[in-house]
KEBA-424881 format. One line per 8 residues: number of its first residue (from 1); their letters; for each residue x, y, z of N, C-alpha, C, CB. Coordinates in nm, 4 decimals. Each point is the difference from the previous one (the first is absolute). Glycine has a CB too. Layout:
NUM) A) X Y Z X Y Z X Y Z X Y Z  ...
This chain:
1) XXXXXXXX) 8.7689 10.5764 11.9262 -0.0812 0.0749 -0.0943 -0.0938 0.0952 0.0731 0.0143 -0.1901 -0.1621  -0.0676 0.1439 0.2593 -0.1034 0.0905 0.1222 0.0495 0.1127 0.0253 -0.0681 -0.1727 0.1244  0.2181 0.1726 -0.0979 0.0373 0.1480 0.0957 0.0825 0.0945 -0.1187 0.0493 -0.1333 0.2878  -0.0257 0.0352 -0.4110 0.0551 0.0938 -0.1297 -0.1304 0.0739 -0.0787 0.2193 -0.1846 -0.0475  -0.3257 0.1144 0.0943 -0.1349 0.0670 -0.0556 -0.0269 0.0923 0.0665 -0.0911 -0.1651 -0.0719  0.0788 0.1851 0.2081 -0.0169 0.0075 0.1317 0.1075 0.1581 -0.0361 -0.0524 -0.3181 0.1508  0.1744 0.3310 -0.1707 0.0979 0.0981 -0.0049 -0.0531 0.1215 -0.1241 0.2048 -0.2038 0.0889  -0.2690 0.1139 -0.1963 -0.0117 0.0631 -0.1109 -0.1744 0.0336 -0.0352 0.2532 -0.1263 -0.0707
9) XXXXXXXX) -0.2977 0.1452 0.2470 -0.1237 0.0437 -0.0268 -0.1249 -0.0772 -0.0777 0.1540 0.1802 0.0170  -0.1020 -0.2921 -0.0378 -0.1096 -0.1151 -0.0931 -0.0399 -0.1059 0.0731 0.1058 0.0295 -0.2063  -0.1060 -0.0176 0.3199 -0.0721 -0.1431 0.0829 -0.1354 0.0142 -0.0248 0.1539 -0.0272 0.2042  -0.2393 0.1051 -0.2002 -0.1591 -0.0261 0.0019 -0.0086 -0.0657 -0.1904 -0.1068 0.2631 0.2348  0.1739 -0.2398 -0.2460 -0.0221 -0.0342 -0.1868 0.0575 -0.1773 0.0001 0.0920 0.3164 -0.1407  -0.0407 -0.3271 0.1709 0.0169 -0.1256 -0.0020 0.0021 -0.1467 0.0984 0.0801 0.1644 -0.1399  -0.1040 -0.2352 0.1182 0.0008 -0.1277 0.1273 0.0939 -0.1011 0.0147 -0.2084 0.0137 -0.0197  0.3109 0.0011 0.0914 0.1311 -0.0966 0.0347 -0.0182 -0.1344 0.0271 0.0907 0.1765 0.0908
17) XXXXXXXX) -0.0814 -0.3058 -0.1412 -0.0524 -0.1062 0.1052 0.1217 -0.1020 -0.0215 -0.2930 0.0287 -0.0136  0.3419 -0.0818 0.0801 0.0705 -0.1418 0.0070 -0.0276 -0.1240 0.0150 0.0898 0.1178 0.0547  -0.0471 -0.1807 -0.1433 -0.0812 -0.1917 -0.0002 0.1336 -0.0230 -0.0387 -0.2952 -0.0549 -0.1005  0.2715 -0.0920 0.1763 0.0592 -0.0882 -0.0340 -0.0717 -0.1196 -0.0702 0.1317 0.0957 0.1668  0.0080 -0.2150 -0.2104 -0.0831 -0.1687 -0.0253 -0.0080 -0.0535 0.0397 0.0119 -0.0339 -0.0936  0.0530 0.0073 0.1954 0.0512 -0.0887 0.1256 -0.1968 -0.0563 0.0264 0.3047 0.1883 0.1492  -0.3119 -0.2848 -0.1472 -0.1274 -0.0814 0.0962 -0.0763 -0.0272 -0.1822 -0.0565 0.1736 0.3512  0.0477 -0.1130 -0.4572 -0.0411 -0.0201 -0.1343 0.0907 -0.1189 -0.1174 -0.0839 0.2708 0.0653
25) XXXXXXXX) -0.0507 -0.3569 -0.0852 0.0072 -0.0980 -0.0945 0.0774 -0.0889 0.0962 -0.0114 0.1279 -0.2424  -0.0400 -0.1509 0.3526 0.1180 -0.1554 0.0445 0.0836 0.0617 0.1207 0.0636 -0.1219 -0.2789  -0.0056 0.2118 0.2827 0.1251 0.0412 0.0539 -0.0576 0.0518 0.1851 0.1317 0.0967 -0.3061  -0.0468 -0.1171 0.3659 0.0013 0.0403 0.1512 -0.0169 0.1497 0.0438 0.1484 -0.1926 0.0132  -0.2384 0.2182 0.0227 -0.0171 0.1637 0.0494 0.1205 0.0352 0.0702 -0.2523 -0.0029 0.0384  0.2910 0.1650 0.0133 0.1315 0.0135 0.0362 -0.0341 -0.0818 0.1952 0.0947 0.2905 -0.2202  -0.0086 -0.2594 0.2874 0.0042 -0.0629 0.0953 -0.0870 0.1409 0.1110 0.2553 -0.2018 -0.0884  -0.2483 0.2889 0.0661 0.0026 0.1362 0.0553 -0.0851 0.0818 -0.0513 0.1996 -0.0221 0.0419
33) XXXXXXXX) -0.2840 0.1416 -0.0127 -0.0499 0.0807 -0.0784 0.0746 0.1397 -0.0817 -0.1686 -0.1115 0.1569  0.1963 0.1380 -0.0125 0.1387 0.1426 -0.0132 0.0956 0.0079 0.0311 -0.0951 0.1012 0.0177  0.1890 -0.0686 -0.1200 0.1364 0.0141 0.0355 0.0949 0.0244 0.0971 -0.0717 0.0279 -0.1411  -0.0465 0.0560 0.2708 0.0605 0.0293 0.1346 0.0115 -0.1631 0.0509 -0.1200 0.2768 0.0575  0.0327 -0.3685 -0.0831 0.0145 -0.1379 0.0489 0.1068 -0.0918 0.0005 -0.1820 0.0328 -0.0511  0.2219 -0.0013 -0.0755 0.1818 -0.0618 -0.0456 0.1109 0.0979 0.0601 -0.0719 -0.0928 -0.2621  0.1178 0.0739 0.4070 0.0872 0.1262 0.0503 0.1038 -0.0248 -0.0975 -0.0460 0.0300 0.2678  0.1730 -0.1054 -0.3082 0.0574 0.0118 -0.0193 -0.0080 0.0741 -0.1682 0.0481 -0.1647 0.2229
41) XXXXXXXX) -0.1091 0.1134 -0.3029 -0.0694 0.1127 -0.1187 -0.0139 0.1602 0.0264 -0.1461 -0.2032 -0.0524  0.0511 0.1877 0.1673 -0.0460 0.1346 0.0633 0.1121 0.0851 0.0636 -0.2174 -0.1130 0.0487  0.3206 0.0272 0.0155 0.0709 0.1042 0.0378 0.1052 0.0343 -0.1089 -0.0482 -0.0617 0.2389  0.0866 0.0057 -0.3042 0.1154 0.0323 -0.1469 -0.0628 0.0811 -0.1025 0.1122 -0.2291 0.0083  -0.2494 0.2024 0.0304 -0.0680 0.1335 -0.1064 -0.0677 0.1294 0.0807 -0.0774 -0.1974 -0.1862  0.0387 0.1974 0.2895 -0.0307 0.1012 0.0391 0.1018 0.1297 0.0235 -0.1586 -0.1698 0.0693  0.2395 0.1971 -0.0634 0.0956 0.1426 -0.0109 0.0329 0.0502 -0.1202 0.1002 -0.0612 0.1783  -0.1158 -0.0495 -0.2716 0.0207 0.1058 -0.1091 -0.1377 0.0325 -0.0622 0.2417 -0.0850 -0.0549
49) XXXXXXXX) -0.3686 -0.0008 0.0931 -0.1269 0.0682 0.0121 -0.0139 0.1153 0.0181 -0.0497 -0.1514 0.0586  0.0714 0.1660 0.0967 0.0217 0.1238 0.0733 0.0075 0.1381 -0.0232 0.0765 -0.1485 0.0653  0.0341 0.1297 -0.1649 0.1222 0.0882 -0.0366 -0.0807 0.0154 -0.0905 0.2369 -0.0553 0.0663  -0.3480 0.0373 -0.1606 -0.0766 0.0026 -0.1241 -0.0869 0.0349 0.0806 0.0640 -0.1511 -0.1805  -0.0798 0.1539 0.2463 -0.1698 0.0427 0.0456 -0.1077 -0.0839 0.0043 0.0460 0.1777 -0.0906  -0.0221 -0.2747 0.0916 -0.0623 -0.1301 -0.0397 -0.0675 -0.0895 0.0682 0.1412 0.0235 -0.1089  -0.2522 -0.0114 0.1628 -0.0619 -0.0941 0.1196 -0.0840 -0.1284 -0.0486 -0.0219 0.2204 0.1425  0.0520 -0.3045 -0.1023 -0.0295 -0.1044 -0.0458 -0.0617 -0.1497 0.0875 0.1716 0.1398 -0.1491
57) XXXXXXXX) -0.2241 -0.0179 0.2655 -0.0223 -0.0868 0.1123 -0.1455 -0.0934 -0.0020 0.1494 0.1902 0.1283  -0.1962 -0.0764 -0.2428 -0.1284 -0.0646 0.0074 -0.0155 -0.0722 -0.1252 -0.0992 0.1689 0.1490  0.1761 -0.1940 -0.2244 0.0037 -0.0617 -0.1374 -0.0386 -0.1205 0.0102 0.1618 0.1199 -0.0773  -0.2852 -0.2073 0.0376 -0.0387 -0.1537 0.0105 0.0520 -0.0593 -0.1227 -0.2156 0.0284 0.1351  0.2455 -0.1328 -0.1342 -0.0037 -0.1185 -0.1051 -0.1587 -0.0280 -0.0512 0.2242 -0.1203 0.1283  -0.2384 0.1270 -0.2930 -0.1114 0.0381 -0.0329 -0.0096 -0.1288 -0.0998 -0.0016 0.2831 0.0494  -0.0550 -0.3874 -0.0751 -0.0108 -0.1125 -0.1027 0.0059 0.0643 -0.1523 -0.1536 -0.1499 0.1765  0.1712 0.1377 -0.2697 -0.0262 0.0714 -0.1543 -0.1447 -0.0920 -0.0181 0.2982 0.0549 -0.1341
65) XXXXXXXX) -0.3779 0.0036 0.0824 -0.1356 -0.0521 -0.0286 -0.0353 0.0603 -0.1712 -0.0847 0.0069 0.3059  -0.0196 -0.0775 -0.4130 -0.0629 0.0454 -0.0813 -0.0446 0.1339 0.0106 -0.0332 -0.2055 -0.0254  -0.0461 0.2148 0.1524 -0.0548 0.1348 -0.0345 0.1145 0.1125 0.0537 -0.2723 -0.0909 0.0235  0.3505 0.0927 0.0794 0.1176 0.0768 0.0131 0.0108 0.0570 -0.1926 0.1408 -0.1772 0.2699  -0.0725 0.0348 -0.3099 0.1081 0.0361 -0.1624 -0.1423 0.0869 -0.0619 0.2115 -0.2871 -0.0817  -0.3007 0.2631 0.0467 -0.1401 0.0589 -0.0791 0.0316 0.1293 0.0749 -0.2135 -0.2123 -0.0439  0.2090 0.2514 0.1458 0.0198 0.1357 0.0235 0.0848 0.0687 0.0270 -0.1312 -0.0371 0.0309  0.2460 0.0085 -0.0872 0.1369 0.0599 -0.0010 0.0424 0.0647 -0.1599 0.0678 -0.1929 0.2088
73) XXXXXXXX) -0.0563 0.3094 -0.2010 0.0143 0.0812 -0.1261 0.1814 -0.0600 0.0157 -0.2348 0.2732 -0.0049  0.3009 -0.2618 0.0591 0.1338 -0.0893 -0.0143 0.0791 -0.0884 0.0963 0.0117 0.1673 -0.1287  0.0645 -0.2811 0.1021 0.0493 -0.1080 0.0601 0.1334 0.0109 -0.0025 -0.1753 -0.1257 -0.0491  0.2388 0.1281 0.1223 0.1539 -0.0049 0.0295 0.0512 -0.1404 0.0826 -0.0132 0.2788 0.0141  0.0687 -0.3583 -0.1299 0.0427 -0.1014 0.0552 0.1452 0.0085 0.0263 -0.1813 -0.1109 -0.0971  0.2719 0.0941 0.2313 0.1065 0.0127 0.0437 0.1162 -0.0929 -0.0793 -0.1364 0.0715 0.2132  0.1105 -0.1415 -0.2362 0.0654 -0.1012 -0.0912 -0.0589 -0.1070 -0.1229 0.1123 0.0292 0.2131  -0.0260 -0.0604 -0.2549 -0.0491 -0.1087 -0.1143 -0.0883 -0.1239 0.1112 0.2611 0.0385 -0.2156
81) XXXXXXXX) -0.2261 -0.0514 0.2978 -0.0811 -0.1570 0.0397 -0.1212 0.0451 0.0202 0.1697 -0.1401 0.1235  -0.2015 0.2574 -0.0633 -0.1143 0.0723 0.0480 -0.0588 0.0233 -0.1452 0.0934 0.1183 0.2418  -0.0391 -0.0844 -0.3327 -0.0572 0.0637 -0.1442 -0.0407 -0.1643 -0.0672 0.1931 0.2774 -0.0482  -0.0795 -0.3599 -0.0019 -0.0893 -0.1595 -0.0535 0.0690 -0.1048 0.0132 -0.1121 0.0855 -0.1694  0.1996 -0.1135 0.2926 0.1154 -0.1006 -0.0563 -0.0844 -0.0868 0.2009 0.3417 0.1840 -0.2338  -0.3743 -0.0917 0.2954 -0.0579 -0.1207 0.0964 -0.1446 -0.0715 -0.0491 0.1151 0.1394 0.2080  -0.1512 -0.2795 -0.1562 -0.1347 -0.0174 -0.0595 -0.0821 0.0776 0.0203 0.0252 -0.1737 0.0042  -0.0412 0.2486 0.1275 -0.0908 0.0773 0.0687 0.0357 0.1455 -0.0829 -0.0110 -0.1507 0.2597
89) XXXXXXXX) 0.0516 0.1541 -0.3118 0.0862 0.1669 -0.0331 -0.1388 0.0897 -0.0788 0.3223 -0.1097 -0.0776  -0.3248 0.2611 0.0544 -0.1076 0.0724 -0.0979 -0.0345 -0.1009 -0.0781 0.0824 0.2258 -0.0131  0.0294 -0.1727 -0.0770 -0.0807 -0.0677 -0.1331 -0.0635 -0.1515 -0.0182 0.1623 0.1543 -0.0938  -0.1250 -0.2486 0.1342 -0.0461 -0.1141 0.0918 -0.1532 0.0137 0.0355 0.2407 -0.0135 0.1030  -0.2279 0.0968 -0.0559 -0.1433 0.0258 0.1247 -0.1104 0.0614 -0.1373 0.1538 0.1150 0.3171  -0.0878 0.0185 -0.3865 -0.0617 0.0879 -0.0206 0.0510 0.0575 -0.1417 -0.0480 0.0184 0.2534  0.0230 -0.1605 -0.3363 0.0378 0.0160 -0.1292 -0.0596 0.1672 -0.0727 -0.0059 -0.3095 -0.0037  -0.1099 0.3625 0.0027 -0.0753 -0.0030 -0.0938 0.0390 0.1646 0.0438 -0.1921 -0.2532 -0.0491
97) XXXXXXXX) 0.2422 0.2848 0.1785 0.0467 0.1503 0.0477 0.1596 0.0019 -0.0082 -0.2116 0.0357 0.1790  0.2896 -0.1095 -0.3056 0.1152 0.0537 -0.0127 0.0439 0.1153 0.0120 -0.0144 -0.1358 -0.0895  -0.0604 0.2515 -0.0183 -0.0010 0.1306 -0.0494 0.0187 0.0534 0.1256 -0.1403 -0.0035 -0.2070  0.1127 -0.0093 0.3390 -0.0502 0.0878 0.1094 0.1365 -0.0181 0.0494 -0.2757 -0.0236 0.0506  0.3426 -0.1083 -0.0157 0.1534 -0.1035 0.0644 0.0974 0.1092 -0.0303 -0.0402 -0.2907 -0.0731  0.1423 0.3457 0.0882 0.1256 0.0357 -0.0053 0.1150 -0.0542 0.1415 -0.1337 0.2108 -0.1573  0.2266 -0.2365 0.0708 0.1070 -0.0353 0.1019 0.1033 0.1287 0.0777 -0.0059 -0.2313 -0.1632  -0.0147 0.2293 0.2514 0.0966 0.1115 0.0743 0.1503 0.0366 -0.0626 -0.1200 -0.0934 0.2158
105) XXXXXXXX) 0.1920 0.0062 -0.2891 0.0938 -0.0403 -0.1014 -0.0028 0.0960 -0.1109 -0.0251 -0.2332 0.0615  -0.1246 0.2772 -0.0672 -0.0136 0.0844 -0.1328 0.0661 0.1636 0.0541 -0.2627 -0.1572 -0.1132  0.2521 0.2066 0.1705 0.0183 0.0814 0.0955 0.1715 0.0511 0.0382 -0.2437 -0.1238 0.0712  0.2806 -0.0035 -0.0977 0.1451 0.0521 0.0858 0.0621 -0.0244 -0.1223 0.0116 -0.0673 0.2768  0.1509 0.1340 -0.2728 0.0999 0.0355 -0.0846 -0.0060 -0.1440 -0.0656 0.1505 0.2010 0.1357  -0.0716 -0.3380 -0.0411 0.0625 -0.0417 -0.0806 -0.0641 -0.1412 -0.0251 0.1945 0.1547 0.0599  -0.3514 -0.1174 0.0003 -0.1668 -0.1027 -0.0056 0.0735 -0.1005 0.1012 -0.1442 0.0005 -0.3006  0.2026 -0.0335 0.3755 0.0040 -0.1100 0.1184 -0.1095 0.0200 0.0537 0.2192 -0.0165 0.0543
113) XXXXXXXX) -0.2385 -0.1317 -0.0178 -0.1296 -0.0786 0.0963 0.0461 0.0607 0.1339 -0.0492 -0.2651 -0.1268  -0.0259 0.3264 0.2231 0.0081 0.0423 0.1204 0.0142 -0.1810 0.0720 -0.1619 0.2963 -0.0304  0.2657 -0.2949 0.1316 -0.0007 -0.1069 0.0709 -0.1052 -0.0190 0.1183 0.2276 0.0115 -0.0764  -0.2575 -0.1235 0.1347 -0.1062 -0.0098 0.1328 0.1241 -0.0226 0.1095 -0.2628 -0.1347 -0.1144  0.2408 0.2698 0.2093 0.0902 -0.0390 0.1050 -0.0824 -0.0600 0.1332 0.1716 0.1907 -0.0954  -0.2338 -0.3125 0.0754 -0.0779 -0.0403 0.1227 0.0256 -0.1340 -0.0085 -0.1814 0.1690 0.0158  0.2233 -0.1726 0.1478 0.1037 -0.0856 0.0162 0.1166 0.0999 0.0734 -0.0747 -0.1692 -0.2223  0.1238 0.2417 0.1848 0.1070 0.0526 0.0266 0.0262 0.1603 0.1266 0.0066 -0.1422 -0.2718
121) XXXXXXXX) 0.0265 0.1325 0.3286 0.0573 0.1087 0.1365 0.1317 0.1135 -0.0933 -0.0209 -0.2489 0.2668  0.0238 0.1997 -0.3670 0.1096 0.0899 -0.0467 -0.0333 0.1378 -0.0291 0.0914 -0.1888 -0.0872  -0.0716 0.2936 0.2017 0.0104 0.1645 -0.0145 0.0103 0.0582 -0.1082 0.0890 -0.0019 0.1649  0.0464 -0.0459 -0.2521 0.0085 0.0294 -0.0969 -0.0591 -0.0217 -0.1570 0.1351 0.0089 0.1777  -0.2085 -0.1248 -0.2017 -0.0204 -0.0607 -0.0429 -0.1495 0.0714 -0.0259 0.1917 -0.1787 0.0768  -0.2662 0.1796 0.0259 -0.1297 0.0585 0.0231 0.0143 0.1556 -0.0339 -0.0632 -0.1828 0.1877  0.1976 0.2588 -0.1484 0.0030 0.1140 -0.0259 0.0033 0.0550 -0.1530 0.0899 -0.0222 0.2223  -0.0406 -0.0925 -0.2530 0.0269 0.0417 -0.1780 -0.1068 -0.0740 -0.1382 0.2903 0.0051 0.0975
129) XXXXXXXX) -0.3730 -0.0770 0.0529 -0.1543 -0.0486 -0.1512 -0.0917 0.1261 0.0588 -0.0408 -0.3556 -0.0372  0.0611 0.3641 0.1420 -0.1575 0.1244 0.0491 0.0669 0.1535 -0.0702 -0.0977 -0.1205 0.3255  0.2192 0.1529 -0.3312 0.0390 0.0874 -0.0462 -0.0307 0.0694 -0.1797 0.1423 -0.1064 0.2191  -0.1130 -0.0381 -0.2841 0.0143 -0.0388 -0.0846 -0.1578 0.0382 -0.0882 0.2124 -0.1661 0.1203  -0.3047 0.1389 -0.0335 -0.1118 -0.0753 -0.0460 -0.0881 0.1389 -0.0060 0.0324 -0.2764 0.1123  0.0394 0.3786 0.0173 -0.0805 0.1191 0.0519 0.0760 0.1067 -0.0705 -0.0816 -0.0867 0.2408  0.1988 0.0952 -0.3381 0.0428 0.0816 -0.0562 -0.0055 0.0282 -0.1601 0.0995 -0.0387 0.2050  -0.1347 -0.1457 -0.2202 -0.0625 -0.0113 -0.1420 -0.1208 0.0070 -0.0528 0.1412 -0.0980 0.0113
137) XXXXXXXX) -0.2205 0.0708 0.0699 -0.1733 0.0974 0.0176 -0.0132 0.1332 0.0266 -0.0795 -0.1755 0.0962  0.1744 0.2189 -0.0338 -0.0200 0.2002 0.0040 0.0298 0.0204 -0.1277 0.0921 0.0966 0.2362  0.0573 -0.1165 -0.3047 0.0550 0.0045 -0.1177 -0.1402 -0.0552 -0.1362 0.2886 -0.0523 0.1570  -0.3026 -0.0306 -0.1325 -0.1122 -0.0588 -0.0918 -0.1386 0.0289 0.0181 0.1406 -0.1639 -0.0136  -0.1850 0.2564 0.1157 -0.1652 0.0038 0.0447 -0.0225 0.0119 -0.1473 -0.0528 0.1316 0.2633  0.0416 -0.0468 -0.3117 -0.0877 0.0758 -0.1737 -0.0141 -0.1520 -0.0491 0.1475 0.2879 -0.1069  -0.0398 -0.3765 0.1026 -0.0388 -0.0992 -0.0594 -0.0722 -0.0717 0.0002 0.1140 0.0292 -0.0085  -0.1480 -0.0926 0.1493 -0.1030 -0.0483 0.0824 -0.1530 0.0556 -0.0367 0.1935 -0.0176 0.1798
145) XXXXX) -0.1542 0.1584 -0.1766 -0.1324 0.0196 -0.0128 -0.0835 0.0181 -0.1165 0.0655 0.0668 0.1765  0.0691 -0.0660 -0.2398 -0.0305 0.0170 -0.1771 -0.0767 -0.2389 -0.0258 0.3499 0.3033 -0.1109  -0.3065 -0.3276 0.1823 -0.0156 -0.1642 -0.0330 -0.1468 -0.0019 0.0259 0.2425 -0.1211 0.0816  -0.2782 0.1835 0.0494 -0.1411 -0.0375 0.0820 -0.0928 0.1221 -0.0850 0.1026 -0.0952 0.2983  -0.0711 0.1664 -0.3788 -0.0768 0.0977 -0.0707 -0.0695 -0.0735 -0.1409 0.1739 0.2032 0.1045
């Protein structure tokens, strides 16, 4: 979303941030902070990064907190477990800011849940969720921003 804002002249207008749940309500923080830390992740996703323009070296693992969701004009949850089906999940956490929640699902043609490829070294695999994810947010920005408006 940074470098599609970033392309279209709207980065000072808006603020990009990434959280996760991982370490919320019970659950184990990730093992790592940044993704450069998990090589085998890091290296199956970094070239087609690349190839996007996409740096991601400095990207931290960020906890989701109350006041984070309170100041987020919109929420993009990657999947249903992330949206209410884990205990830890949004709506779970953060009943009362449904309205704000959208699932990434809403977005694409045929609404599939984006998969988590972590865990996995697969090139391809990584090439076609980061692809996926970065072609349906250019395609969809207005929407996005029409949500956080």
């Amino acid at each position: 979303m940074k470098k599609i804002l970033l392309d279209k002249g709207l980065k000072r207008k808006f603020i990009v941030a990434s959280y996760g749940l991982q370490g919320t309500k019970g659950t184990t923080r990730p093992l790592h902070n940044k993704l450069i830390q998990y090589p085998k992740e890091y290296k199956a996703a970094q070239p087609t990064l690349a190839k996007l323009g996409i740096n991601i070296g400095s990207h931290s693992y960020q906890k989701i907190t109350s006041k984070a969701i309170r100041r987020a004009s919109v929420i993009i949850a990657m999947d249903k477990m992330v949206y209410s089906k884990n205990k830890n999940s949004l709506l779970q956490q953060f009943p009362m800011t449904k309205n704000k929640i959208h699932l990434f699902s809403e977005l694409t043609i045929r609404h599939r849940n984006i998969p988590d490829p972590s865990g996995t070294g697969d090139k391809k695999l990584h090439e076609h969720i980061i692809k996926n994810i970065y072609f349906t947010v250019r395609k969809k920005v207005d929407t996005i921003l029409r949500w956080a408006s």
